[in-house]
C-alpha positions as CSV (number, residue, x, y, z in Angstrom):
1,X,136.7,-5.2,-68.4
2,X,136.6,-4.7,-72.1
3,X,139.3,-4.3,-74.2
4,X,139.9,-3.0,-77.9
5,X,138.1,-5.6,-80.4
6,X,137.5,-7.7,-77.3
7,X,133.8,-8.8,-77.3
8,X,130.7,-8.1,-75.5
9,X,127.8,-10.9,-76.0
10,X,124.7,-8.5,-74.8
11,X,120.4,-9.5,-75.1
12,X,118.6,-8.5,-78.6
13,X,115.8,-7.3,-77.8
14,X,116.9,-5.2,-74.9
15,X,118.4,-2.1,-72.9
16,X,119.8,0.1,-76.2
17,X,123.3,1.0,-73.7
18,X,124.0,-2.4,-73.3
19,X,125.2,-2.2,-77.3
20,X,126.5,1.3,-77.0
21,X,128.5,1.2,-73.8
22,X,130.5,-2.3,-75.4
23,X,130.9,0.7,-78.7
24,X,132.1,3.2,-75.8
25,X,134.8,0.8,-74.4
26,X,135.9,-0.2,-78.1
27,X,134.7,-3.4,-77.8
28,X,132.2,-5.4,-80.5
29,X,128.8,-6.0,-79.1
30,X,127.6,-9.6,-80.2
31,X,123.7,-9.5,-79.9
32,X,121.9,-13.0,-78.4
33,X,118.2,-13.1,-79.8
34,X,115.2,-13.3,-77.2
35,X,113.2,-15.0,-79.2
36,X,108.9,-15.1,-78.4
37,X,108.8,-18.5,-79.5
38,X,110.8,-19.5,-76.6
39,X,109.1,-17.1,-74.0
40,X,112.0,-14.8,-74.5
41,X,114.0,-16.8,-72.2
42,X,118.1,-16.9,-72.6
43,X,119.4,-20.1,-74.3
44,X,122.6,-21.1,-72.8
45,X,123.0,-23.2,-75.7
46,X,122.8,-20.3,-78.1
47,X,125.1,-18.5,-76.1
48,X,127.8,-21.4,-75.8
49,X,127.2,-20.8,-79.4
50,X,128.2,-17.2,-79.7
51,X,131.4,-17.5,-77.8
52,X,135.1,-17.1,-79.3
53,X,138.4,-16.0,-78.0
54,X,137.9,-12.8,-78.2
55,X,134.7,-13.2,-75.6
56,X,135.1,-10.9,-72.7
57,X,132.0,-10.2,-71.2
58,X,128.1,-11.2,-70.9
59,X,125.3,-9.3,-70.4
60,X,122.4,-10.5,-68.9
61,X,119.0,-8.1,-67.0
62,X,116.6,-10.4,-65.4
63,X,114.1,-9.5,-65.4
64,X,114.8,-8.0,-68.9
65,X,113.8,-4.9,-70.3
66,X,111.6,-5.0,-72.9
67,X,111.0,-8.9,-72.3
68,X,109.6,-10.0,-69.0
69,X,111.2,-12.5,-69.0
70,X,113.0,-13.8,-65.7
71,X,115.9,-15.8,-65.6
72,X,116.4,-19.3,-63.9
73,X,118.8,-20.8,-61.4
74,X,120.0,-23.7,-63.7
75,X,120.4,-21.1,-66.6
76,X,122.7,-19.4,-64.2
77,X,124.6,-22.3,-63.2
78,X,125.2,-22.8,-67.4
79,X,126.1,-19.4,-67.8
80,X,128.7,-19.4,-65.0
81,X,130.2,-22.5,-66.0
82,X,130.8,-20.9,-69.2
83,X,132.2,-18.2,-67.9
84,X,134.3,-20.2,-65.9
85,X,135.2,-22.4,-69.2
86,X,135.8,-19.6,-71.0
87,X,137.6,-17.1,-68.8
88,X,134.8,-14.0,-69.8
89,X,133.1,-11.8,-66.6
90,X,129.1,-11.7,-66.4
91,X,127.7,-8.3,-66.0
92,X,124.1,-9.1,-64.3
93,X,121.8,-5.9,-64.5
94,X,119.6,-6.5,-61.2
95,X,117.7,-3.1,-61.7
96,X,114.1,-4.8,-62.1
97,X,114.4,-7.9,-59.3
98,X,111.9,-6.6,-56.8
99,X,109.1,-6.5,-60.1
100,X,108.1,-10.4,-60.0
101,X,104.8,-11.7,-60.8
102,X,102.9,-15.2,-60.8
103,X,105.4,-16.3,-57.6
104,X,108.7,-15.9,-59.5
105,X,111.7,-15.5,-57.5
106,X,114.9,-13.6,-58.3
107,X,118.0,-15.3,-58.6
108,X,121.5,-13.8,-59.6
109,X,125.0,-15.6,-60.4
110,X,125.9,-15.0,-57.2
111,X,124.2,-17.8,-55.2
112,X,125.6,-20.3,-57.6
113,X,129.4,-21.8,-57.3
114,X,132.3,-19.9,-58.6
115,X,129.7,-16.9,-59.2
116,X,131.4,-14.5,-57.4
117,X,135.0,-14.7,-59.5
118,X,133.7,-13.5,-62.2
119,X,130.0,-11.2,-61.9
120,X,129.4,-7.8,-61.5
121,X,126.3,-6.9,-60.2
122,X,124.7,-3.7,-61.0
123,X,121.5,-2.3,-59.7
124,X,119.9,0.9,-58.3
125,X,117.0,2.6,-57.0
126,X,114.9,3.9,-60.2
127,X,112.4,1.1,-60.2
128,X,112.4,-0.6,-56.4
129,X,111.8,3.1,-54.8
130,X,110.0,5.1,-58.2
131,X,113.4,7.2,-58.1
132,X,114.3,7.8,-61.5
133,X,115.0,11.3,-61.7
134,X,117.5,10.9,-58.7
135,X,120.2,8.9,-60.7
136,X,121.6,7.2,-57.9
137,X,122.6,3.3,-57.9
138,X,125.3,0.8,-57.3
139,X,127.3,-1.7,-58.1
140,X,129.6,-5.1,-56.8
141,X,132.5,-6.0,-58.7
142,X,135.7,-8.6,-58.1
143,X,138.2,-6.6,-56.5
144,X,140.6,-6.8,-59.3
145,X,139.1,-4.7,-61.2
146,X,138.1,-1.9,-58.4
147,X,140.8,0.2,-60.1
148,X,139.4,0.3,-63.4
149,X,135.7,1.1,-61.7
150,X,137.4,3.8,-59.9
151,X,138.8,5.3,-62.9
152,X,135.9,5.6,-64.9
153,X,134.2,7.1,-62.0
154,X,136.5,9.7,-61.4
155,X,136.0,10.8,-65.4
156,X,132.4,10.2,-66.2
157,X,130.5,11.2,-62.5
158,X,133.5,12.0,-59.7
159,X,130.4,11.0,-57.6
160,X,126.4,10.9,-56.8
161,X,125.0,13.7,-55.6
162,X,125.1,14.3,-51.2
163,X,121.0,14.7,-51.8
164,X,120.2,11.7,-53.7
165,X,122.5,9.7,-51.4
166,X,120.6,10.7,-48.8
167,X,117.4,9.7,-50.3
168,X,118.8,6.3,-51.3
169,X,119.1,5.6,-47.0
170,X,116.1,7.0,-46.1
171,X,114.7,4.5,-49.2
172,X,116.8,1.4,-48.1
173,X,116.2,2.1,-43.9
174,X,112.5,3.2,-44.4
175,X,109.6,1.0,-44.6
176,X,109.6,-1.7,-47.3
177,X,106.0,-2.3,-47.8
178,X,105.6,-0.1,-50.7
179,X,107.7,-1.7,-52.8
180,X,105.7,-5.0,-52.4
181,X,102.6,-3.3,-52.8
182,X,104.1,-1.1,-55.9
183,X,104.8,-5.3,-57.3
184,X,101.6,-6.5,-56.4
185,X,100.2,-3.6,-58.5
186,X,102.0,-3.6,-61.3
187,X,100.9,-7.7,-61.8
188,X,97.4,-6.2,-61.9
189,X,97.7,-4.1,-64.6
190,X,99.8,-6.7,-65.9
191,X,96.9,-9.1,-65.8
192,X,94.6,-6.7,-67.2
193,X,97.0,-6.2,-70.0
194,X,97.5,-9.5,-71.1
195,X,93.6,-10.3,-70.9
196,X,93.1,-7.5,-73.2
197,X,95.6,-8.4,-75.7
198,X,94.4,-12.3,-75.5
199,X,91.1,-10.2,-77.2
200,X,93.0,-8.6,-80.2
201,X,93.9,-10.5,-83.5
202,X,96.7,-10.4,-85.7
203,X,99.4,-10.7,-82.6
204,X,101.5,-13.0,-80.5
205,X,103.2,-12.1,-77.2
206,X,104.5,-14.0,-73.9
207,X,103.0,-13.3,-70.8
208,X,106.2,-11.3,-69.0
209,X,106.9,-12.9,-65.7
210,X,108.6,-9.1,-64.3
211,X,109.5,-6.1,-65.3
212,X,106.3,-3.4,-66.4
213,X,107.0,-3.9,-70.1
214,X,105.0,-6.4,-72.6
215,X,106.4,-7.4,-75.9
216,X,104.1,-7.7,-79.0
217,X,105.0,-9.6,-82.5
218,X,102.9,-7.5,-84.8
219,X,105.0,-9.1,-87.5
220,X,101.1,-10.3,-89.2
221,X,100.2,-6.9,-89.3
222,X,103.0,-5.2,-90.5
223,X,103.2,-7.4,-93.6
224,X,99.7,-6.9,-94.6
225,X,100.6,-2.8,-94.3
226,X,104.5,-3.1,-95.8
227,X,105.5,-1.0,-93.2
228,X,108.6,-1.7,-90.5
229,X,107.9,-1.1,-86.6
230,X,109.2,2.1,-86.8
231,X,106.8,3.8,-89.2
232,X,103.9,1.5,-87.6
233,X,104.1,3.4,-84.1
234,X,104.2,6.5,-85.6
235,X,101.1,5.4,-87.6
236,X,99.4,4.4,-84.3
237,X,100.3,7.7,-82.2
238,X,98.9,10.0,-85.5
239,X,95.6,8.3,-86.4
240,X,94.7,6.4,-83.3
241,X,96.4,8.5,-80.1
242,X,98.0,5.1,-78.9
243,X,101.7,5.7,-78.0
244,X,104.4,1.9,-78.4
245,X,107.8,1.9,-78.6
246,X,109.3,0.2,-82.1
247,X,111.0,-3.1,-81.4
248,X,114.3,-1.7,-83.0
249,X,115.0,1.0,-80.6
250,X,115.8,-1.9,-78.7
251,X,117.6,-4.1,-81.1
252,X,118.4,-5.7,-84.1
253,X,115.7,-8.9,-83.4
254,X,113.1,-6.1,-82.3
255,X,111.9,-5.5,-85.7
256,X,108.8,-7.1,-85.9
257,X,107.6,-5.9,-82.8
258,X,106.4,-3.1,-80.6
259,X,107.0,-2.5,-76.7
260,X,103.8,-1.6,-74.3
261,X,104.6,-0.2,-71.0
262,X,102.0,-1.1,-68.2
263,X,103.6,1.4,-66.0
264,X,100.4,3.6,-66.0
265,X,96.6,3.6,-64.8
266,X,94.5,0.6,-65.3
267,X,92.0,3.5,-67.1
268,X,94.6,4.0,-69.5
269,X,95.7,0.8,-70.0
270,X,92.2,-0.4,-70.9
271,X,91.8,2.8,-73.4
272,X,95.1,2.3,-75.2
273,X,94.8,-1.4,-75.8
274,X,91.4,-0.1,-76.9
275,X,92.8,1.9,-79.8
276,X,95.2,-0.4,-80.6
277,X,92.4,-2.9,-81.4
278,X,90.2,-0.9,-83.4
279,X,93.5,-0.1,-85.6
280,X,94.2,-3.8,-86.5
281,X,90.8,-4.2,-86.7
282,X,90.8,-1.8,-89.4
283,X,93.9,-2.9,-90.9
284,X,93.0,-6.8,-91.3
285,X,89.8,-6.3,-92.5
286,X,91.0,-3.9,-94.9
């Protein structure tokens, strides 16, 4: 789809191979900012914004990774009139729709007019069926550009596995009651998170709507310690035995702020965010 010096618009904060596979196809990745002010929400505005000649494709994961944030069916409608506008294909990364909390509902380009020209929808079965280690997944793409898809196939995997195709029926023919109950749990410890982190000072952060990830903007705290994200976390996993991920291993607008995964027990969750309070504690009353 991309094209030398042809570019890719792609969401800052989020996946890191979003940027590096628009580098792979010799394309120029164009980050758009999530920003927490606005619930880390895309902006069609913003993105009308970004858009040149040279625009080829947009990248959009709802709900996003490291965000929570889920995307609406009128933003959708925006974003595929611009693509219409425009001329550019949406890639929509679907990987996390089935992890929706507080009633949200998934929508994708597809169910909106003229969708289906010009989207590619990718997904898989890491996070519906807890099958990460299998590497198995999908995609749907306009049929013009089948032959590309085809090529890059045949030169990166040839194909999946027999055995993890096999697993991937017996997920999608099996029972579907534990992936609503997996959803169901994960907005527990979700809940349990944010009530927590409501306790702690010195932060911001939007309630994530899907996904198991929870954004926070230490920016307070990192300017009372002169330190970057980066050399923050590594603070917190030395002296306090609290593990985050550093907002810029997931973009540019990521500095400033530090990724929690809920993705674990509610024991644990309670004891890291724990830690992590008695560290700002000590920090801003320093």
């Amino acid at each position: 789809m991309v094209d030398e010096g042809e570019e890719v618009l792609y969401p800052n904060p989020g996946y890191p191979e979003y940027e590096a596979a628009a580098y792979f196809a010799g394309g120029k990745p164009v980050p758009y900012k999530l920003a927490v002010e606005n619930d880390f929400r895309i902006d069609p505005d913003r993105i009308a914004e970004l858009i040149t000649s040279k625009t080829k494709l947009l990248v959009i994961n709802s709900p996003e990774n490291p965000c929570g944030s889920v995307v609406t069916r009128e933003e959708l409608r925006a974003l595929v009139e611009l693509s219409e506008d425009h001329g550019f294909y949406i890639l929509s990364d679907e990987i996390y729709r089935p992890i929706l909390f507080d009633g949200e509902k998934h929508h994708s380009p597809l169910e909106v007019k003229g969708g289906l020209d010009r989207v590619v929808i990718v997904d898989g079965f890491s996070k519906r069926y807890a099958m990460t280690g299998w590497r198995i997944g999908y995609a749907l793409v306009p049929e013009e550009i089948m032959p590309q898809v085809f090529t890059l196939l045949n030169v990166m995997t040839s194909c999946p596995n027999s055995i993890s195709q096999r697993a991937a029926l017996a997920a999608l023919k099996g029972p579907q009651d534990p992936v609503f109950r997996m959803a169901r749990e994960y907005e527990k410890r979700r809940n349990i998170a944010v009530e927590r982190l409501s306790e702690v000072g010195g932060i911001k952060f939007a309630k994530p709507r899907g996904a198991f990830y929870l954004m926070i903007d230490v920016r307070k705290v990192l300017g009372k310690l002169r330190k970057n994200s980066e050399e923050f976390v590594k603070m917190l996993i030395e002296k306090y035995g609290v593990a985050f991920l550093h907002g810029t291993a997931l973009g540019s607008y990521g500095e400033g702020f530090i990724r929690m995964s809920f993705a674990t027990s509610e024991e644990e969750i309670i004891e890291g965010i724990e830690r992590f309070k008695r560290a700002l504690n000590d920090i801003l009353s320093s």
